[in-house]
C-alpha positions in Angstrom: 107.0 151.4 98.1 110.9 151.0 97.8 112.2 151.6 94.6 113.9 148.0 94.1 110.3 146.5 94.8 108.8 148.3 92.5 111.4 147.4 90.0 110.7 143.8 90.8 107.0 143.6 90.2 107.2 145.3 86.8 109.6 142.4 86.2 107.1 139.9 86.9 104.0 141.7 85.3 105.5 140.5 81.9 104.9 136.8 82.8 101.7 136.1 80.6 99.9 133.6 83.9 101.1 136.2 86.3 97.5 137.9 87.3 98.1 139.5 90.9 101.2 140.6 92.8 100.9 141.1 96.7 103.7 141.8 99.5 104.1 139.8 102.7 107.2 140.1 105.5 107.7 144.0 106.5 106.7 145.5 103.4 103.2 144.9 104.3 102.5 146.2 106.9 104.8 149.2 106.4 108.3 148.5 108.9 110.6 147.3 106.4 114.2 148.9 106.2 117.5 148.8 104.6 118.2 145.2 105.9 114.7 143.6 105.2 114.2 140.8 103.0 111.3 141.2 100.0 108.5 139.0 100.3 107.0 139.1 96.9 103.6 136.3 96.5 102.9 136.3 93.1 99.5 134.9 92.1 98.9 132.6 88.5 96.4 130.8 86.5 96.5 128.6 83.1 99.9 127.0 82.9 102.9 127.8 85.6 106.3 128.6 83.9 108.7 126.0 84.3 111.8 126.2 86.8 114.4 126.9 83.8 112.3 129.3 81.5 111.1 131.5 84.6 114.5 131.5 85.4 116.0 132.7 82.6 113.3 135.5 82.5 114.4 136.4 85.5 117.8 137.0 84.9 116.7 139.6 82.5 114.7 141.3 84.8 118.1 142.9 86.5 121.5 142.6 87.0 121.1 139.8 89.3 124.2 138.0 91.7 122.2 134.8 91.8 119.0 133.0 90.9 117.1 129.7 92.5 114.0 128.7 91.1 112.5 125.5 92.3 108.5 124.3 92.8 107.0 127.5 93.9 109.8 129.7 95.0 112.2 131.8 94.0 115.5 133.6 95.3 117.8 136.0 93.8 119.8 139.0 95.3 119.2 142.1 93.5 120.7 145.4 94.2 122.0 143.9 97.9 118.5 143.1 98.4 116.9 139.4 99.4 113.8 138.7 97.2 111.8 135.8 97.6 109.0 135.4 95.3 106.6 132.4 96.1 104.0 131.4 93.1 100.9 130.3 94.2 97.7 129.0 92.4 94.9 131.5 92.1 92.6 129.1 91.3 93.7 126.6 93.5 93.6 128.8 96.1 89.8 129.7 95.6 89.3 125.5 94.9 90.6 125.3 98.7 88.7 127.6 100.0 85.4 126.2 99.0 86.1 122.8 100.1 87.5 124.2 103.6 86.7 127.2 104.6 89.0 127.0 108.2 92.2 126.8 106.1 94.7 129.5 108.3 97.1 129.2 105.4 94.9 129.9 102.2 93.1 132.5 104.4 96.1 134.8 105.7 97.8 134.5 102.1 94.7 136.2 100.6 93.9 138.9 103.6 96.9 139.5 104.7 99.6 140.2 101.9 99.7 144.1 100.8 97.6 143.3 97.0 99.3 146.0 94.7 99.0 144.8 91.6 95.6 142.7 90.0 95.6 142.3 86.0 91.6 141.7 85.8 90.8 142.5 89.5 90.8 138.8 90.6 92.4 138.2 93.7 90.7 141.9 95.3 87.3 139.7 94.1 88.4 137.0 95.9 89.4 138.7 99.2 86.1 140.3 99.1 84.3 137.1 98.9 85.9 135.7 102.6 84.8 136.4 105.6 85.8 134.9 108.5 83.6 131.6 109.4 82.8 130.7 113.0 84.3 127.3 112.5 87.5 128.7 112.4 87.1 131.0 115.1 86.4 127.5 117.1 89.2 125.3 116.2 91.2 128.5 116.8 90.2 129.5 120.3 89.4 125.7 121.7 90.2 123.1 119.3 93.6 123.4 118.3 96.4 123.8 121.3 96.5 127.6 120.4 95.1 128.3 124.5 95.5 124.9 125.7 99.7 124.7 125.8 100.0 127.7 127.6 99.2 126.6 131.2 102.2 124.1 130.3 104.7 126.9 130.2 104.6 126.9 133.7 105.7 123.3 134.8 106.7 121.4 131.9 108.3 124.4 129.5 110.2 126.4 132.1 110.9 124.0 135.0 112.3 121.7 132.3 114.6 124.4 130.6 115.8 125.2 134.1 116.9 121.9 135.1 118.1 121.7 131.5 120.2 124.4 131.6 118.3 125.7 128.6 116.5 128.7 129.6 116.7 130.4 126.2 114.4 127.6 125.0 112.1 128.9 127.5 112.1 132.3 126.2 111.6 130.9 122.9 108.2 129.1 123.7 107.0 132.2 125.7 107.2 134.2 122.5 105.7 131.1 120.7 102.6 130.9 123.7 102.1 135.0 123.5 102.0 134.7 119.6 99.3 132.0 120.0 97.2 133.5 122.6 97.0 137.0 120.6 95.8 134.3 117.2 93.1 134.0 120.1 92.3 137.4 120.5 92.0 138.4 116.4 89.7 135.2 116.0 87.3 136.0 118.6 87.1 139.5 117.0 86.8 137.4 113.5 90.2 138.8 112.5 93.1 137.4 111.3 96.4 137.6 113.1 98.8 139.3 110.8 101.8 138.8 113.3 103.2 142.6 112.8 103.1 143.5 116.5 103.3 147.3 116.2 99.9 146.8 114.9 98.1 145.3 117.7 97.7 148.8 119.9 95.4 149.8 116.4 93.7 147.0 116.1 92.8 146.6 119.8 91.2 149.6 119.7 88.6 148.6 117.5 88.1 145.0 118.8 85.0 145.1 121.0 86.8 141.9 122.6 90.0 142.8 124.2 91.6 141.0 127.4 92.4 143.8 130.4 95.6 145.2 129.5 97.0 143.1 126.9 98.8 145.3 125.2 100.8 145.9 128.0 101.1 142.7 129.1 102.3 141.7 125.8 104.9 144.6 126.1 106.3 143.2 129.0 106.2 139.9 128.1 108.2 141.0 125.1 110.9 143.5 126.7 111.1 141.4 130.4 114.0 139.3 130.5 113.1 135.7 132.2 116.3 135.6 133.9 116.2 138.8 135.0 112.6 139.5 135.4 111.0 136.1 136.2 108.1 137.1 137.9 107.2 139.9 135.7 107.4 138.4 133.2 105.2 135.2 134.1 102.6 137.3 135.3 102.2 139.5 132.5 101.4 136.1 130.5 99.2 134.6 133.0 97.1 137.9 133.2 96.9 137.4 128.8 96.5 133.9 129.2 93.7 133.9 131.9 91.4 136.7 130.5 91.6 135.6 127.3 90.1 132.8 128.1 87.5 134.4 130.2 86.3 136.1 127.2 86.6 132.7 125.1 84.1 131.3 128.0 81.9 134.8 128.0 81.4 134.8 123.9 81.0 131.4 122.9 80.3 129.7 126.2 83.0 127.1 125.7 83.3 124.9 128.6 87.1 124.9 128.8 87.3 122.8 131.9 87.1 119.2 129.7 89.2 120.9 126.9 92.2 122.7 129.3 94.1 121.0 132.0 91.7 121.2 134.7 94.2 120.8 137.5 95.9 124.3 136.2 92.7 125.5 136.4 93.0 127.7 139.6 94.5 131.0 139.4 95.7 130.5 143.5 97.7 128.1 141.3 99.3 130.2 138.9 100.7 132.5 141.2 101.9 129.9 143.4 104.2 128.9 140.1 105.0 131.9 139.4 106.8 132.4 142.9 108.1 129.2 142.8 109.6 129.1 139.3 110.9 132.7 140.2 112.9 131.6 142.7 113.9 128.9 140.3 115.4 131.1 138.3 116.8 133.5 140.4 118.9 130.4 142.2 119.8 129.0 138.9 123.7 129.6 137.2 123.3 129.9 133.3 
C-alpha cells in the first residue's frame, strides 16, 4: 500500500464512529500509479461527525492544500495526491441489505472495496454474511436492460451517431454495452463485477460459465477502433452478446424471446448489420 494511503487511514482511525476503512478505484484491485486518485470508503456507526468538526480534524491530519467536506464525502489534496473519502453507514448498510437483498450498490460497496482496516471485525462479519441471491442474478441477466440494449447498438446507437456525425458517442455506448454484458457474465457465475478489466482473464478461468472467447472478444472490442475497424469490432460484440445469452437461456432457461427484441433475434441478422453499418462507416467523413 502507497505510503500516502497509509498515512491517510491512520488519520481517520482517530475518528471515535470510524470502525472499518476499505479502498475502492485502482488501489483495490492493485493498478494504481503515480497519477491515481485515492478512493478511501470509510465505514461509521453511533453519531456521524459533522461537516465543520470532521473538517477541521482533517486539516490536522497533514499538510493539506484544500479540504471539502459535505454529506458523505470528502476531498482534499495531500502530498499531490486526490483523496476522496466517502462515509457510509455501517449499520445502515446491513438495515438495506435485509430489507433488499438485490441492492447492486450496498452489495459491491461491501465485496468489492480492498477492507484493510476493521476496529472490532464488523464489516469482514458482514461480508461474510452475503452471498449472492438468485434474485439478483435475475434482474441482472433478464430484468433490467443489462442484455436487452445491446442488440440496439446496431440500428439505433450506431446508425444514429453516423448520420449524427457523432461517432465517438458510439464508441462510448459500445464500452457502456461490453461493460454490461460482462455484469452478465459475473452474475450468472454468482459474482460481482468489480469493473477492473485486467482481472477478467483470472476470473474467467474459474467461472464454470464463460461465453466462447470473451476475453478476446472483449480485447478487441476494447483496442479496435470503430472508424477504423468497423466490422471487427461489431463482431467481436455480437459473438459476447450472442453467447452470453445462450448460456443465460442454457442455466436458467429464460425465455428471452418475450423479454429481447425478437425481430433482432436472428444471427443471419446481425451480420447483415454488421456489413451494412461497416460500410456506413467506412463511407462516412468525421
Amino acid at each position: 500500500m502507497q505510503r500516502i494511503v497509509k498515512e491517510i487511514i491512520e488519520g481517520l482511525k482517530n475518528f471515535k464512529e470510524v470502525e472499518a476503512i476499505s479502498l475502492g478505484g485502482s488501489d483495490a484491485c492493485g493498478c494504481s500509479d503515480e497519477y491515481s486518485d485515492v478512493d478511501i470508503y470509510v465505514f461509521y456507526t453511533k453519531n456521524f461527525t459533522k461537516d465543520s468538526v470532521r473538517k477541521k480534524h482533517l486539516h490536522k491530519l497533514a499538510d493539506f492544500e484544500m479540504v471539502y467536506t459535505g454529506g458523505i464525502l470528502d476531498y482534499f489534496i495531500y502530498k499531490r495526491k486526490h483523496i476522496h473519502t466517502w462515509w457510509e453507514d455501517i449499520d445502515g448498510i446491513k438495515k438495506k441489505l435485509k430489507e433488499r437483498p438485490d441492492d447492486v450498490d450496498a452489495n459491491t460497496l461491501i465485496l468489492y472495496t480492498k477492507l484493510v482496516w476493521d476496529r472490532n471485525g464488523k464489516l469482514g462479519k458482514l461480508r461474510k454474511q452475503i452471498k449472492y441471491p438468485t434474485k439478483l442474478v435475475k434482474k441482472i441477466v433478464s430484468e433490467d436492460l443489462t442484455l436487452k440494449q445491446v442488440s440496439k447498438i446496431f440500428r439505433d446507437v450506431v446508425e444514429k451517431s453516423i448520420s449524427r456525425n457523432r461517432i465517438y458517442f458510439a464508441e462510448w455506448s459500445i464500452k457502456i454495452q461490453t461493460d454490461n454484458i460482462i455484469k452478465a457474465i459475473y452474475a450468472l457465475n454468482r459474482k460481482y463485477y468489480k469493473n477492473y478489466p485486467q482481472h477478467l482473464k483470472c476470473d474467467f478461468r474459474r467461472f464454470k460459465l464463460v461465453p466462447k472467447n470473451a476475453y478476446e472478444n472483449i480485447n478487441k472490442i476494447g483496442r479496435y477502433s470503430l472508424m477504423e475497424n468497423p466490422k471487427e469490432k461489431l463482431t467481436a460484440l455480437f459473438e459476447l452478446y450472442w453467447s452470453t445469452i445462450e448460456l443465460a437461456k442454457k442455466r436458467y432457461n429464460y425465455d428471452f424471446k418475450t423479454k429481447i427484441f425478437p425481430e433482432y433475434d436472428d444471427k443471419k441478422w446481425y451480420r447483415k448489420r454488421i456489413l451494412e453499418i461497416s460500410k456506413m462507416i467506412k463511407n462516412t467523413k468525421i
